[in-house]
N, C-alpha and C positions, 0 to 999 in steps of 0.2 A: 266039182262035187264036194272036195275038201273044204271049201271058203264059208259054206254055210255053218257045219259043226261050230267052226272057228267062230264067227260071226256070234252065235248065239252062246257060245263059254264067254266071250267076252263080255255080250249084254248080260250075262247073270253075273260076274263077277262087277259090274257097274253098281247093278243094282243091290248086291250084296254090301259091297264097299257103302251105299248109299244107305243101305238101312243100317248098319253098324253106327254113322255118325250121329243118324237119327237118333238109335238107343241110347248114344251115349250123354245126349243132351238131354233126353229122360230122367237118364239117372242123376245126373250134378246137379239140377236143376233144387235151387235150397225147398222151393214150395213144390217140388214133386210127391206125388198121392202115390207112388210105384216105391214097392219097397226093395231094398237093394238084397240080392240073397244072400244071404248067410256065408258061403263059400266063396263071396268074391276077392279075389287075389287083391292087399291091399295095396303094395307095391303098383301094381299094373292100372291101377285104377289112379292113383295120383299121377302117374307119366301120361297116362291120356286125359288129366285135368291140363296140366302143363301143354300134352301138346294142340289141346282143340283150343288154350290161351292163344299160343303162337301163331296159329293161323286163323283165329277171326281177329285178332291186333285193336283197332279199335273200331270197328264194323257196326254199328247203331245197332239195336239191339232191342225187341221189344218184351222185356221182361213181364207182362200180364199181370196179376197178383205183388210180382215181386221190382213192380217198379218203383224204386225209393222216392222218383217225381210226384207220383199219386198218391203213395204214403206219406209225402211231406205236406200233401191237399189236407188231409184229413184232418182233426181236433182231436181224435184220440182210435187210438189203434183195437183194432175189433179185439173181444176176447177167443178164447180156443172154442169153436167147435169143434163137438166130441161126435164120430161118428162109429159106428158097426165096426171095428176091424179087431184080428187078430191081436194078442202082442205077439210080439216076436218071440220074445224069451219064455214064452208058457209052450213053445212048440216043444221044448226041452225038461222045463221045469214045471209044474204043476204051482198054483198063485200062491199056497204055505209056501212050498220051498222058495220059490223066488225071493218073497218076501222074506224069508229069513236068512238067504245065500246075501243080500244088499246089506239089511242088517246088522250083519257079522262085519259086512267090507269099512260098515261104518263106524266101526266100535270096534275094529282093528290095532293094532301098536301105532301103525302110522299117523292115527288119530290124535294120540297122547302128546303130541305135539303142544308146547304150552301156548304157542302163536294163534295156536286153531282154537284151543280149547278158551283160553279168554277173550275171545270173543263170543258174545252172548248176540244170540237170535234171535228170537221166536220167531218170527216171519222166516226165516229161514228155515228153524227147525217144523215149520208148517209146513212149509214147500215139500221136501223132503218127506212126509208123512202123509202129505195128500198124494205123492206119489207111488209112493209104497204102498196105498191101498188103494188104488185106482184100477180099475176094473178094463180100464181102456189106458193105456202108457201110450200108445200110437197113436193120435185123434187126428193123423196127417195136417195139411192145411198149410200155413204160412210159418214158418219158423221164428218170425218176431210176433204174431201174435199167441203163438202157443207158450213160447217160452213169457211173456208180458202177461198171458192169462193165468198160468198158474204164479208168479208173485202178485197180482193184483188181489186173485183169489186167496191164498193166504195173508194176505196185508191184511183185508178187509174182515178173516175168520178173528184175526188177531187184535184189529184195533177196532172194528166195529164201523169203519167206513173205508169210503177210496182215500188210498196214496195221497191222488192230487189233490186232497182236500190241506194234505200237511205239508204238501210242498212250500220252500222258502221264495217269498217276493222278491228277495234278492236274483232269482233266476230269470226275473225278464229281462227284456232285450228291448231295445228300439223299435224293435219290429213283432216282438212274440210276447204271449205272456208265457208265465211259468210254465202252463199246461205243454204249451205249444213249442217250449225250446225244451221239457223232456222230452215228447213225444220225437220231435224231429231228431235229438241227437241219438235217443233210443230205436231209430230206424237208422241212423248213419244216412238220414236223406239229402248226402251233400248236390251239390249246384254252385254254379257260377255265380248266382245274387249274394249283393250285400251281407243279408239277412243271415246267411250260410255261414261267412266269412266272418261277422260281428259274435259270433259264440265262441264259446274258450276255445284256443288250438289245443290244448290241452286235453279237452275230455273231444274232440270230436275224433270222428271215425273208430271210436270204442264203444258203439251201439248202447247195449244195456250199461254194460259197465260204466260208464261216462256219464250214462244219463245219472243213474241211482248215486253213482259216486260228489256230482254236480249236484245232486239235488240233498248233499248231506247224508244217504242214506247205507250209505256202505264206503269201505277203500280200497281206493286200487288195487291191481296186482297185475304186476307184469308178468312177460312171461317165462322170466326167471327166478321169480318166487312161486309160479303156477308150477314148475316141477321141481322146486325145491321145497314142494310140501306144504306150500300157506294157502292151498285152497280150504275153507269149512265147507262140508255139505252142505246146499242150498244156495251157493254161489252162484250168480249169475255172468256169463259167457259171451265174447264176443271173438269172431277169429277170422281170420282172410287167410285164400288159398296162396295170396302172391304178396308181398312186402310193396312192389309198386301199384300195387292197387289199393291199399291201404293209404298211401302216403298222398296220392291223389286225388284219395276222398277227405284227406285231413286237408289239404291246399284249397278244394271246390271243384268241382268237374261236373261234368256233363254226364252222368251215368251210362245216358242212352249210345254217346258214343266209348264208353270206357268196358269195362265187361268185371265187374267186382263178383266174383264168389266168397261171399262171406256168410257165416253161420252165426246164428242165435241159439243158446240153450243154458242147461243146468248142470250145475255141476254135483255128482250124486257121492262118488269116494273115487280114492286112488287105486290102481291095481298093482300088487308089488311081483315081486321074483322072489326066488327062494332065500336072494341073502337080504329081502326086505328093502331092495332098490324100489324107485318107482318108474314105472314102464308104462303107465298110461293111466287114460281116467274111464270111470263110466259114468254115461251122462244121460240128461235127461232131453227129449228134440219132439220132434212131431209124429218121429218114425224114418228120418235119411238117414241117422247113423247110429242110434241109440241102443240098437242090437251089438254092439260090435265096443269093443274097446278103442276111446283115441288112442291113438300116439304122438310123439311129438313131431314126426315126419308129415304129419295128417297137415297141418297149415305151417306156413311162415310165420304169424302173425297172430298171437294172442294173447288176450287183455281178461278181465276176471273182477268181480267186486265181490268181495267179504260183504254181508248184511251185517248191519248196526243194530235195526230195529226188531 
């Protein structure tokens, strides 16, 4: 008579333990449309990125949307669509206040910085201004085309056409034209071919950063000048959950059997402490993390381009 109760706590803790791994995949997932809540323990959330790493190891992997094989098909990468959704941070703040709580963060002391400050943007300081009046900050979707749509779109408010139209000849390849080795290394769509391997080691597996920075249009930053203060707002972002999945997308791999968590976005200001340390950033995404302040514990691994133009 005891055997069945038993029987049946187990199959709900199965299927309990099953739907947890589920959700968890939800949430990491860079192109997930599911918005992470506000109150999620930040700590707890990177140990179970870590530990769903270690147990799919290198498991093929059918990424959908965020396959960098099918992104590397493409000639140019979709821009952002903008759909219906919340922002996040208007749950709290009303769109004056927001807009003027960013603002301040940006025109802050840690601004003054003479590194940041002589560097001249526009395309940057567009970026940033088409965000701060954006009616929709969360347009979910693909985190390289959101973050690729809004610099295209202010490139284009600014100079009056596409990017690709001013990109340098010197950027093909054997194999690509210009177009096509930004796009590809601005998706980090590494692979085993040639084709992969014939582009700078240098700017690959630094997505945005590499492509714009390759294509003359901004400079580096590592990511010890990224919290020693040399980000400008409107900076563009590239970052990995794991330092060996980084290193393997700059060598060539197989995606499908590798498992890379890595993020696309903007960079909007820094956030200080009271003795005016820096303790994270806020950014600009699709809507996976942009409610929340990074930190430097959030990836191993991040890269960053200053705009030129």
């Amino acid at each position: 008579m005891r055997s069945i109760p038993i029987k049946i706590s187990l199959n709900k803790s199965i299927k309990y333990s099953a739907l947890k791994v589920v959700i968890g995949f939800i949430i990491l997932g860079c192109a997930s449309t599911k918005k992470m809540k506000q109150n999620t323990d930040l700590l707890d959330s990177y140990q179970n990125v870590t530990q769903e790493h270690v147990q799919k190891g290198n498991i093929a992997t059918d990424y959908g949307f965020d396959n960098y094989v099918n992104i590397r098909q493409q000639t140019e990468l979709a821009s952002a669509v903008l759909y219906n959704t919340n922002d996040s941070l208007t749950q709290s703040l009303t769109g004056t206040e927001e807009k003027k709580f960013v603002s301040e963060a940006i025109l802050a002391k840690e601004f003054t910085n003479s590194k940041i400050i002589d560097i001249k943007s526009p395309v940057a300081d567009k970026i940033v201004e088409n965000y701060l009046n954006s009616e929709n900050k969360e347009p979910n979707g693909h985190c390289l085309s959101v973050s690729k749509g809004r610099f295209e779109q202010a490139y284009k408010e600014v100079h009056g056409h596409s990017f690709y139209q001013d990109l340098p000849d010197s950027m093909a390849s054997k194999f690509y034209t210009p177009k096509q080795v930004f796009n590809i290394l601005y998706a980090s769509a590494s692979d085993t071919t040639e084709g992969w391997c014939s582009l700078p080691e240098k700017y690959r597996g630094k997505g945005n950063a590499g492509a714009i920075t390759y294509a003359g249009m901004g400079t580096l930053v590592d990511s010890s000048g990224i919290w020693n203060g040399q980000l400008r707002p409107g900076a563009l972002m590239q970052v990995w959950y794991f330092n060996e999945d980084y290193e393997k997308v700059v060598e060539g791999a197989n995606v499908k059997k590798l498992d890379p968590y890595g993020h696309s976005f903007i960079f909007i200001s820094y956030v200080c402490n009271e003795k005016n340390e820096i303790i994270g950033l806020k950014i600009a995404d699709q809507g996976f993390q942009s409610y929340r302040t990074i930190i430097p514990r959030d990836y191993e691994v991040w890269w960053a381009a200053n705009l030129i133009i």
